[in-house]
C-alpha positions as CSV (number, residue, x, y, z in Angstrom):
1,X,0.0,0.0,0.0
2,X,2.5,2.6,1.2
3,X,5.9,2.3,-0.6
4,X,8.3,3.2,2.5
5,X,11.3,1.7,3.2
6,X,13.5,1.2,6.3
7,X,15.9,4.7,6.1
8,X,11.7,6.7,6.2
9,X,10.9,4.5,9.0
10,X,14.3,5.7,10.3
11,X,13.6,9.1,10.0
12,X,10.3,9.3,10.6
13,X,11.4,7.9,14.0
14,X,13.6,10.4,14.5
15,X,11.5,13.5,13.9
16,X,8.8,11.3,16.4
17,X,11.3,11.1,19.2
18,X,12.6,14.8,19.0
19,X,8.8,16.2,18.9
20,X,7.3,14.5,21.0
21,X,10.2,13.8,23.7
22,X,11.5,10.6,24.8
23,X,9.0,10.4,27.9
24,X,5.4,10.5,25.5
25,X,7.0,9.0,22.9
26,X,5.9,5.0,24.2
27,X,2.1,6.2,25.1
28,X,1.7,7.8,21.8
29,X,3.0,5.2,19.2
30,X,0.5,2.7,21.7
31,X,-2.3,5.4,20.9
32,X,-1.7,5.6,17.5
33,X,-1.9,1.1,17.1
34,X,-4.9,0.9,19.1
35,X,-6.5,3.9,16.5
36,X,-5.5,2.2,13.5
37,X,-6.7,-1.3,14.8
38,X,-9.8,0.5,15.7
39,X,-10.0,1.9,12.3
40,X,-9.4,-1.5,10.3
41,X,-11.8,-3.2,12.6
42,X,-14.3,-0.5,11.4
43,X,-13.5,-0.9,7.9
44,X,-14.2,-4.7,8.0
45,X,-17.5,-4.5,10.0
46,X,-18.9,-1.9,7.5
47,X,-17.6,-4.4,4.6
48,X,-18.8,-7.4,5.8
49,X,-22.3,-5.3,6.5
50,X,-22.2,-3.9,2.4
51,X,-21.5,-7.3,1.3
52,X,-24.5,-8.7,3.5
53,X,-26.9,-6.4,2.1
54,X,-26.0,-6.7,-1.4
55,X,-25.8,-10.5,-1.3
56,X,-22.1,-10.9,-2.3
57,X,-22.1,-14.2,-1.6
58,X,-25.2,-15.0,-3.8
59,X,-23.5,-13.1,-6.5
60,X,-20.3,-14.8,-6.4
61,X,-22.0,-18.4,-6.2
62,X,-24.0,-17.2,-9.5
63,X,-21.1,-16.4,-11.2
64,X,-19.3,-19.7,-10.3
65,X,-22.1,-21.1,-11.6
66,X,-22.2,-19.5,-14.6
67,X,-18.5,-20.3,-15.3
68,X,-19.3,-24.2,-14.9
69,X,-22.2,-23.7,-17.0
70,X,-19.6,-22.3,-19.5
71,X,-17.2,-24.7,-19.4
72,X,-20.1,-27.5,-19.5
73,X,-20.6,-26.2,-22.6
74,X,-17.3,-26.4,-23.8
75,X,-16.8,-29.5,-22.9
76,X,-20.4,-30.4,-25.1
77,X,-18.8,-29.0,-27.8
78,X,-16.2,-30.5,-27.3
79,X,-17.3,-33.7,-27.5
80,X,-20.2,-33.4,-30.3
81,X,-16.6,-32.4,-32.8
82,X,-15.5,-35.6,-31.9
83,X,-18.8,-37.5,-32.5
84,X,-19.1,-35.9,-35.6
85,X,-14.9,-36.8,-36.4
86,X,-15.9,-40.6,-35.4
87,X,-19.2,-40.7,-37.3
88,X,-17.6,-39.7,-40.6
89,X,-14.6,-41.8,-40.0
90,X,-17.0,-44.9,-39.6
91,X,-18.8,-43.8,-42.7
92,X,-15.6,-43.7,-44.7
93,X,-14.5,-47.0,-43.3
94,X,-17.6,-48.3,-44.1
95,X,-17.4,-47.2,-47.2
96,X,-14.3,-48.5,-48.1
97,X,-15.4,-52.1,-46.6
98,X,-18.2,-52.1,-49.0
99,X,-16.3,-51.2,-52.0
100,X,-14.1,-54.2,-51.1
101,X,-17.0,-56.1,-50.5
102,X,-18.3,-55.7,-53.8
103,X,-14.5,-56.5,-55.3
104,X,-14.2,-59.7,-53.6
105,X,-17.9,-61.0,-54.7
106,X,-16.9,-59.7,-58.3
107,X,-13.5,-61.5,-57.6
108,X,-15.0,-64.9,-56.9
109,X,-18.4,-64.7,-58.5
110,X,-17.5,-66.3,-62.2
111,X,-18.0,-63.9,-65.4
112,X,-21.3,-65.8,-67.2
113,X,-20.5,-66.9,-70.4
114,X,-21.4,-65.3,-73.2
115,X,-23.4,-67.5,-75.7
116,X,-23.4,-67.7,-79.3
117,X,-26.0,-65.6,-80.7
118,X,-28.8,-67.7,-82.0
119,X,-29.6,-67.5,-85.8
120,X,-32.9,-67.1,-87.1
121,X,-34.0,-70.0,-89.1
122,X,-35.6,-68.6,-92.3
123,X,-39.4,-69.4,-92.0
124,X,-41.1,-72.3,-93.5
125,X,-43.5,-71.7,-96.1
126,X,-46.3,-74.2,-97.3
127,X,-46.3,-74.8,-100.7
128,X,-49.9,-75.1,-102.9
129,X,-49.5,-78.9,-102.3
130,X,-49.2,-78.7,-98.7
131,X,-45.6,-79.7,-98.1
132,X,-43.3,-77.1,-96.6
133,X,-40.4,-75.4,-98.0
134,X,-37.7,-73.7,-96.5
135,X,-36.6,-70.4,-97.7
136,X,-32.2,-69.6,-97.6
């Protein structure tokens, strides 16, 4: 709070002893502890009595909530990114396991023959006589 070193707390000593004398000097440095203790005492009573009727501690618990709340939902997020990484891994893996699925059936399912196309036999045709004739 206050920035003084030892060689001020020398000489503010030393101005204490030679105005106030060596016989008042004990009394009044006791004085001067019990007023600041007094005074600090003071200032804690009316802060603990502010915080009381503003609900500190409410607000404080609220806030600590809130900042679980927030990091609840980081973690969420969190999390669905790596649902989302897995789901489309498994879909690429699953991909690739049916492409090879379909290889391996094509693989070991034989190739049907091809047959010989069939030729047309030219159409019989009945003569006036009744006896058929076939036409080249």
């Amino acid at each position: 709070m206050f920035d003084i070193g030892f060689p001020e707390l020398i000489l503010v000593s030393i101005v204490a002893l030679l105005v106030i004398g060596p016989d008042k000097l004990p009394e009044t440095v006791r004085g001067i502890v019990l007023w600041i203790g007094r005074f600090r005492r003071s200032l804690t009573n009316l802060r603990m009595e502010i915080e009381n009727e503003i609900g500190a501690d409410e607000i404080r618990q609220q806030l600590h909530n809130e900042s679980i709340l927030k990091e609840l939902g980081e973690a969420k997020d969190q999390l669905n990114a790596v649902i989302k990484d897995t789901e489309s891994s498994l879909n690429t893996i699953r991909d690739s396991a049916n492409d090879l699925n379909r290889e391996v059936t094509d693989q070991i399912r034989p190739e049907p023959q091809q047959k010989a196309p069939i030729q047309q036999q030219p159409a019989a045709t009945k003569d006036s006589d009744g006896t058929e004739t076939r036409n080249p």
